[in-house]
Every structure is written in structure tokens, then in C-alpha cells.
Backbone and ligand atoms as CSV (ligand in chain L), in Angstrom:
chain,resi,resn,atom,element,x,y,z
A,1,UNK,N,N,-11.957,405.870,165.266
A,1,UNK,CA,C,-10.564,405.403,165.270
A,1,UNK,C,C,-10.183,404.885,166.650
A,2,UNK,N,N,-9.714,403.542,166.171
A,2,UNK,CA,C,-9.074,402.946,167.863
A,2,UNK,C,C,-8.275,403.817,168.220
A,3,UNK,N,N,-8.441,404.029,169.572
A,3,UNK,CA,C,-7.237,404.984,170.476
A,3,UNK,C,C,-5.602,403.849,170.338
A,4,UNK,N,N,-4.382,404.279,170.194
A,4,UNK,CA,C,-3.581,403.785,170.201
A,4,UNK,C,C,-2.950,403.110,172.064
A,5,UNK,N,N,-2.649,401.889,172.118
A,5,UNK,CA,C,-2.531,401.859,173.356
A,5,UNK,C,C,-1.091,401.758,174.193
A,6,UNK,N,N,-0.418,402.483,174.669
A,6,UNK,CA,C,0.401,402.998,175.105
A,6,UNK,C,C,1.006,402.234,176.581
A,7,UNK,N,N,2.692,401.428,176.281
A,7,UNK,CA,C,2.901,401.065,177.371
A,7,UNK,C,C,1.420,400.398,178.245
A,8,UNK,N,N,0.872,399.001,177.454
A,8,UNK,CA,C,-0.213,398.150,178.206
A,8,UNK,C,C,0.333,397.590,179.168
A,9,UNK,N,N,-0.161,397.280,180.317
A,9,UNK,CA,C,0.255,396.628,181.182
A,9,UNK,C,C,0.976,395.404,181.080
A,10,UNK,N,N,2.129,394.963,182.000
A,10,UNK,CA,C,3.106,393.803,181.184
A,10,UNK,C,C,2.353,392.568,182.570
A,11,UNK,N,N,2.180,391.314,182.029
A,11,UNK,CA,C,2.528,390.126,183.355
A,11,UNK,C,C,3.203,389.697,183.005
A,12,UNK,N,N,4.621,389.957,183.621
A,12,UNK,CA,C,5.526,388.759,183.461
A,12,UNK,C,C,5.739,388.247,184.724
A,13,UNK,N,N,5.194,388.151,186.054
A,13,UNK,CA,C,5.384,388.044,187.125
A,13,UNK,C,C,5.278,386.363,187.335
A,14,UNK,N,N,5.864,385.346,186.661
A,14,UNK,CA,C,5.941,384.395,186.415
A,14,UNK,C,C,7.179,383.159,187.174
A,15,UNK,N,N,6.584,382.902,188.198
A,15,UNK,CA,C,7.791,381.555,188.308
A,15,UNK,C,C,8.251,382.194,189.618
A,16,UNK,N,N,7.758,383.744,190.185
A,16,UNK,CA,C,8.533,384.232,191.382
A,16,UNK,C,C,9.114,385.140,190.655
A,17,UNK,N,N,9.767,385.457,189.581
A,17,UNK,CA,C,10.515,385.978,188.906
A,17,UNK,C,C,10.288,387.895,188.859
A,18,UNK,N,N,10.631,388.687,189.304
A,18,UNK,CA,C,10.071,389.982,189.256
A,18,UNK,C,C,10.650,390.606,188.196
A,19,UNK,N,N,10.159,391.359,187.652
A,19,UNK,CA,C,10.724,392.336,186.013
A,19,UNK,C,C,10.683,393.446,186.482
A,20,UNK,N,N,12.725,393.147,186.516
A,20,UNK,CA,C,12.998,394.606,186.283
A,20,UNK,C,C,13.178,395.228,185.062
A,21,UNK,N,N,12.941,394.526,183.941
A,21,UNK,CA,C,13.196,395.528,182.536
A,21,UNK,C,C,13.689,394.394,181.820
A,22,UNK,N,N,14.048,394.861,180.643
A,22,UNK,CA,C,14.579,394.531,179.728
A,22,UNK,C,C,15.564,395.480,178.640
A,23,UNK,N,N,16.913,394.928,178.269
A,23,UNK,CA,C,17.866,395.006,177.928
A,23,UNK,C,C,17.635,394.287,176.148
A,24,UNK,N,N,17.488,394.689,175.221
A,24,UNK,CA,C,17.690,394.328,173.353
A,24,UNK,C,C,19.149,394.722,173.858
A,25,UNK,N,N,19.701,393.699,173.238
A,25,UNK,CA,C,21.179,393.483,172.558
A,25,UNK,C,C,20.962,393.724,170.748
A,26,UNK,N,N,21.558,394.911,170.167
A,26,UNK,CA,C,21.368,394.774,168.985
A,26,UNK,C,C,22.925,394.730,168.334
A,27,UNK,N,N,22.726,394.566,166.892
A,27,UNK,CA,C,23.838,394.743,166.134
A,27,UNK,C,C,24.486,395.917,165.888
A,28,UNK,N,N,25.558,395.585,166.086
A,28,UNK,CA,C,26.597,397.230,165.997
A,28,UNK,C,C,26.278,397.942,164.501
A,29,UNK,N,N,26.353,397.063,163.672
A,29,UNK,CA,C,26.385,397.246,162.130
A,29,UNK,C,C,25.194,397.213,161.737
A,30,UNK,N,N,24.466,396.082,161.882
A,30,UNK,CA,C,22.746,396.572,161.115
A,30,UNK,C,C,21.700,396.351,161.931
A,31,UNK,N,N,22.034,396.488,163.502
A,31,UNK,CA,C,20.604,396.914,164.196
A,31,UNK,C,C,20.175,395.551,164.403
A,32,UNK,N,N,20.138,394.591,164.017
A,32,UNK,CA,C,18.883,393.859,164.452
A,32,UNK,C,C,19.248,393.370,165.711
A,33,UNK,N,N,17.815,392.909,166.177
A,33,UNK,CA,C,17.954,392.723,167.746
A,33,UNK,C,C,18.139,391.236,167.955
A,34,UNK,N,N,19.155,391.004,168.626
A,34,UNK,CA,C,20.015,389.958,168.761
A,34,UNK,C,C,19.552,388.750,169.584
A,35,UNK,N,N,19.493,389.647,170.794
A,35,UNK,CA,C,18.865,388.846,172.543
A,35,UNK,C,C,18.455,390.006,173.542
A,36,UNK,N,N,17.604,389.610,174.110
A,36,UNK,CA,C,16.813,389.923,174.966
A,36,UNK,C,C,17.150,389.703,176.448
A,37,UNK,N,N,17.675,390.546,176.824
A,37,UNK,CA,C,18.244,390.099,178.251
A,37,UNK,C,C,17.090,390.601,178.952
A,38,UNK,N,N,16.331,389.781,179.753
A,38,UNK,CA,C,14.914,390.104,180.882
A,38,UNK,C,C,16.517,390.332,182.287
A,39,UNK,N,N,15.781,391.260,182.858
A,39,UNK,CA,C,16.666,391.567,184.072
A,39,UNK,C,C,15.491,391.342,185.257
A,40,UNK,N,N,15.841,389.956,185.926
A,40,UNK,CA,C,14.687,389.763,187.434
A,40,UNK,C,C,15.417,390.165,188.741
A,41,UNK,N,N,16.699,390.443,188.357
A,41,UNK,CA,C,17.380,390.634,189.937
A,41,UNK,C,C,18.192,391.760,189.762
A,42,UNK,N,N,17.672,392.828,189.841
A,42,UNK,CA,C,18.029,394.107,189.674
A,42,UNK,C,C,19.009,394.500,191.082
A,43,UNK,N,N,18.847,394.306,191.821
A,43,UNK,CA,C,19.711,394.155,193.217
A,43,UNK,C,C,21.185,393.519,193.761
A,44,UNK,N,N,21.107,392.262,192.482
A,44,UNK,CA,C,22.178,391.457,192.428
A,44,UNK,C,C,23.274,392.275,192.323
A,45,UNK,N,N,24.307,392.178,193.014
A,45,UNK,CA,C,25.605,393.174,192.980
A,45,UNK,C,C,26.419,392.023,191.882
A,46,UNK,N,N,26.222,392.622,190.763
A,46,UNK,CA,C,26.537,391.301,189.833
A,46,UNK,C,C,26.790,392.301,188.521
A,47,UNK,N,N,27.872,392.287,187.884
A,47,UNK,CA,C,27.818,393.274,186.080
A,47,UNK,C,C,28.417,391.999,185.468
A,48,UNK,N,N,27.843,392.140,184.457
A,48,UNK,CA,C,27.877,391.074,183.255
A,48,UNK,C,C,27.922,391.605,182.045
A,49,UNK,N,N,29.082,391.197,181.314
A,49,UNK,CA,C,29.564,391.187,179.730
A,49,UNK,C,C,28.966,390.735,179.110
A,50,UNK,N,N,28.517,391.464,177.882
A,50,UNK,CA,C,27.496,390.687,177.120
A,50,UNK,C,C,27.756,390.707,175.710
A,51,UNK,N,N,28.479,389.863,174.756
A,51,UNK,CA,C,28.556,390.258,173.405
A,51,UNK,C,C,27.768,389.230,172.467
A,52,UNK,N,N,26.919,389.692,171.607
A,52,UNK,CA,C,26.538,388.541,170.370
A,52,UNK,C,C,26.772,388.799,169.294
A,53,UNK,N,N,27.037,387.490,168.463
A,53,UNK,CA,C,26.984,387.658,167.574
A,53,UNK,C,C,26.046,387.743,166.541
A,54,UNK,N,N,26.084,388.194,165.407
A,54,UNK,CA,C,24.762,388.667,164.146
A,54,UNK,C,C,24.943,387.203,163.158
A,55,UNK,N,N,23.479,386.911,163.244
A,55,UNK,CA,C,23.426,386.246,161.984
A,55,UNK,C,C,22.858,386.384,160.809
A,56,UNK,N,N,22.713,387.632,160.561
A,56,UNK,CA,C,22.274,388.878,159.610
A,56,UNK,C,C,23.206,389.281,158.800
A,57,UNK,N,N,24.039,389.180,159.656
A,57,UNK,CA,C,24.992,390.649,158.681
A,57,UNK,C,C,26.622,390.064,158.971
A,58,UNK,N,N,26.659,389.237,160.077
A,58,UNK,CA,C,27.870,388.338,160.551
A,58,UNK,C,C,28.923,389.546,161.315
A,59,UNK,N,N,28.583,390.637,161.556
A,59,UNK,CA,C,29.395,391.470,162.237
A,59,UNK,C,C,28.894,390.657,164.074
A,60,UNK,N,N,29.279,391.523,164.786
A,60,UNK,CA,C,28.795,391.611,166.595
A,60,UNK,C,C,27.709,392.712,167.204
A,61,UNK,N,N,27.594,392.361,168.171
A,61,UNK,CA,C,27.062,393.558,168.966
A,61,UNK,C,C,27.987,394.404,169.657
A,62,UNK,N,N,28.394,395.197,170.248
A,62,UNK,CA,C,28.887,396.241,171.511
A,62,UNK,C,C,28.959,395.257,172.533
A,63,UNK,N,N,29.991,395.705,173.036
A,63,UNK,CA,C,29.748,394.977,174.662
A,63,UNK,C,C,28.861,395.573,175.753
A,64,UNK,N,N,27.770,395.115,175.692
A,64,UNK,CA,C,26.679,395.449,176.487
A,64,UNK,C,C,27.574,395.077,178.043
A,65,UNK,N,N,27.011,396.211,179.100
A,65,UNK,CA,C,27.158,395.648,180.315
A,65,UNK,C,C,25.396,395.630,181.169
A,66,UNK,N,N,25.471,394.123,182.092
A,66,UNK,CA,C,24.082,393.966,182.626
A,66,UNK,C,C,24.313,394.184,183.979
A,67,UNK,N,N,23.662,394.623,185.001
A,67,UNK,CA,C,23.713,394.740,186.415
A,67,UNK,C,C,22.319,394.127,186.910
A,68,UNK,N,N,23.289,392.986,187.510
A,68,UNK,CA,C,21.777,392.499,188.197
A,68,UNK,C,C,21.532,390.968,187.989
A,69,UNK,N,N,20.944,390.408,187.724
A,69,UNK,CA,C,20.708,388.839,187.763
A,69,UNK,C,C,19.649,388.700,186.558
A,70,UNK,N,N,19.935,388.248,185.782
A,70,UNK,CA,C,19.306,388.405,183.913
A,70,UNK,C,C,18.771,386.825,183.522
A,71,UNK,N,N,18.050,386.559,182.712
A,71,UNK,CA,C,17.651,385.862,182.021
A,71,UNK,C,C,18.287,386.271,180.161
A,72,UNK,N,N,18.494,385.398,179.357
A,72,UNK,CA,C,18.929,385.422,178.100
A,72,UNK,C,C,17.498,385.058,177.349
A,73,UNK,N,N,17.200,385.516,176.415
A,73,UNK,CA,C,15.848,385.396,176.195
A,73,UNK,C,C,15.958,385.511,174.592
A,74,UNK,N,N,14.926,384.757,173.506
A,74,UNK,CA,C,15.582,385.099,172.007
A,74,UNK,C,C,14.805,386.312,171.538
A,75,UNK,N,N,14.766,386.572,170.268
A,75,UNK,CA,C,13.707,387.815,169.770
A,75,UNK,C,C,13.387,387.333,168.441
A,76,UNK,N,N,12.305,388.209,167.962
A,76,UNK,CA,C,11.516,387.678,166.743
A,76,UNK,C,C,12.438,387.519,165.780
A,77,UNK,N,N,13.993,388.089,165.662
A,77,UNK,CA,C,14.886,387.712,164.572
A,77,UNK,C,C,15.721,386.624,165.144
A,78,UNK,N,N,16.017,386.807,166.183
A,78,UNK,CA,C,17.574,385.785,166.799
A,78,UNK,C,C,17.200,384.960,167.777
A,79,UNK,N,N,17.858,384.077,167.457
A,79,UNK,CA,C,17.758,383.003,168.704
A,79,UNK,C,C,18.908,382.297,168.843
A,80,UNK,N,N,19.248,381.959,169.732
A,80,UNK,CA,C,20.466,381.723,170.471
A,80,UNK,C,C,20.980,380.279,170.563
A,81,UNK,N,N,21.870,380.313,169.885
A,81,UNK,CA,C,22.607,378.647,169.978
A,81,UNK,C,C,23.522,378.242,170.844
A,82,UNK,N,N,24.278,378.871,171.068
A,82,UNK,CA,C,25.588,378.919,172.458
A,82,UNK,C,C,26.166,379.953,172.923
A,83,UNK,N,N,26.494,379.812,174.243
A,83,UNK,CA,C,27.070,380.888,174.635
A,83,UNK,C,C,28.586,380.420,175.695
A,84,UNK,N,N,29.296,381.191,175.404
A,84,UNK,CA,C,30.732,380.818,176.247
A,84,UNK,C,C,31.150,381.878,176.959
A,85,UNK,N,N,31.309,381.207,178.235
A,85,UNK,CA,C,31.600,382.576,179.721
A,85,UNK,C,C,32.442,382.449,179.501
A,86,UNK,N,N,33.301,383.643,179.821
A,86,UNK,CA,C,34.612,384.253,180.533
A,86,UNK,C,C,34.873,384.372,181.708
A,87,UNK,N,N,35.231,383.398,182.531
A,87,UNK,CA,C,34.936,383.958,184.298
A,87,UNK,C,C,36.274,385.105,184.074
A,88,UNK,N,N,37.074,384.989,183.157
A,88,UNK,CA,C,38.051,386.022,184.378
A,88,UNK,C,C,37.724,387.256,183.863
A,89,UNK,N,N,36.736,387.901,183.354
A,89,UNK,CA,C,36.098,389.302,183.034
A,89,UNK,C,C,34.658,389.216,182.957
A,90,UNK,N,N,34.385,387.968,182.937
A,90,UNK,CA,C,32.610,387.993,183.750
A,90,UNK,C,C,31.943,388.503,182.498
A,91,UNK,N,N,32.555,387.908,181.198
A,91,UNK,CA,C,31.930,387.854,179.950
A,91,UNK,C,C,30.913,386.659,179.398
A,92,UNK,N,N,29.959,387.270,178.423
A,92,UNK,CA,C,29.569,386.117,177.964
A,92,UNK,C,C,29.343,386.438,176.411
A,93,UNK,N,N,29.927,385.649,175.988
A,93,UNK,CA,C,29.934,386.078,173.734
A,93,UNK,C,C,28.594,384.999,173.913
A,94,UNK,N,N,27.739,385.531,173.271
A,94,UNK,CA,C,26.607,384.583,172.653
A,94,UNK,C,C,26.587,384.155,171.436
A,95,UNK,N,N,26.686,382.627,170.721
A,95,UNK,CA,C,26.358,382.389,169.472
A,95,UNK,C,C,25.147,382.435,168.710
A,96,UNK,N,N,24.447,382.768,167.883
A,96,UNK,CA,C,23.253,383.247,167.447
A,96,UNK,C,C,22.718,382.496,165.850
A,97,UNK,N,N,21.623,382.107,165.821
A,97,UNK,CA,C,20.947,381.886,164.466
A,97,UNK,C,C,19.774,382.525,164.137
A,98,UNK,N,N,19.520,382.983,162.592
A,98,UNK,CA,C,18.041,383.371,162.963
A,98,UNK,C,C,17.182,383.441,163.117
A,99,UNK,N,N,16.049,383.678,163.572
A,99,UNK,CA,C,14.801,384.121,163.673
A,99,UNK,C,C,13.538,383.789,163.291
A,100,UNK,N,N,12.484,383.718,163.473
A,100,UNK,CA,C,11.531,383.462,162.460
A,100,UNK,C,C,11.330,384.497,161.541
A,101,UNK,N,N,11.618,385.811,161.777
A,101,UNK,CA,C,11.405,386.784,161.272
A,101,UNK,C,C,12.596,387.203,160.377
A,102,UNK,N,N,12.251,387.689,159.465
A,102,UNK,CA,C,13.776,388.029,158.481
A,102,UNK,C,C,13.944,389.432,159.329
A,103,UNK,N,N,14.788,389.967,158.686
A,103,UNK,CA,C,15.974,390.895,159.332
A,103,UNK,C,C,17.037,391.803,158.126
A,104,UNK,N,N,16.890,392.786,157.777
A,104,UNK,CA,C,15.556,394.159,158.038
A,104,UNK,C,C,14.139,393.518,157.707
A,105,UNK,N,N,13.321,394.099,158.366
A,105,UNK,CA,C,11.748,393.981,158.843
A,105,UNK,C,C,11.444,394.724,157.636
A,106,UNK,N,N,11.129,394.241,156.707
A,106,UNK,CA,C,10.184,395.096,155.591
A,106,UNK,C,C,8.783,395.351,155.447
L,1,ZN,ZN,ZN,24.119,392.561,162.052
């Protein structure tokens, strides 16, 4: 039996870009994962509002908060059509379509 492999090593060290993590934005109501916020500037004295919307289930996400300097990134269900800032609360609502993947994962 293959040994299962556990947290494999990641390269994303791409473009200069350093990974500090990653942030799934999911749905409040049915979970699926929305957007992918990659976080490269973990240092950035920077918090960011983050809401999307579902194109699953048509509810939202939570208002995620990000610290740091982020990339928006899609996921195997969602991918991202527009997004509209808020400068005066340093929001961003994301518009969303889906996926290649359907959503629940059966
Ligand atoms: Zn949903």
C-alpha cells in the first residue's frame, strides 16, 4: 500500500512572489469554495474585506478579513467575473461563475 503523502512540498515561489498561505473563501450556506485568496505579502500593514458571491446556491460568503498583500485566485468550482472595491471600508464583493467542477463534489 502507497504510503499516503502528507502536506508535499508546495513551489509556488514564482514571479518573486513569496507564499504566505492561502485563504478559501467559502459559501456561508453551502460551502463551496468560492476564491482563493494566495497571501504573498504577509507584512503589508494592509486588512482587506472580502465578500463573494455563490454561484451554486446564489446566497454569499462571510465577510472574510485578509491582512497582508493577496492575490485573488479561482478554484476548481468558482471563478471570478468581477469584482467592485469599496475604498471607504477597504471592501471588495467579488462576482462569481462556475467552475469546471460541479458543486457539491459527488
Ligand atoms: Zn453557496
Amino acid at each position: 500500500m502507497k504510503p499516503l503523502e502528507i502536506n508535499p512540498p508546495r513551489t509556488r515561489e514564482i514571479k518573486g512572489l513569496k507564499d504566505d498561505g492561502h485563504v478559501i473563501i467559502e459559501c456561508s450556506a453551502c460551502g463551496a469554495p468560492l476564491v482563493d485568496c494566495w497571501i504573498t505579502k504577509k507584512k503589508f500593514d494592509i486588512q482587506t474585506k472580502i465578500i463573494a458571491d455563490c454561484p451554486h446556491c446564489g446566497d454569499k460568503s462571510f465577510e472574510q478579513t485578509i491582512g497582508g498583500g493577496f492575490h485573488l485566485g479561482i478554484t476548481d468550482y468558482t471563478v471570478l467575473v468581477d469584482q467592485t472595491i469599496n475604498d471607504d471600508n477597504n471592501q471588495i464583493y467579488i462576482e462569481t461563475a462556475k467552475g469546471t467542477k460541479l458543486w457539491p463534489d459527488k
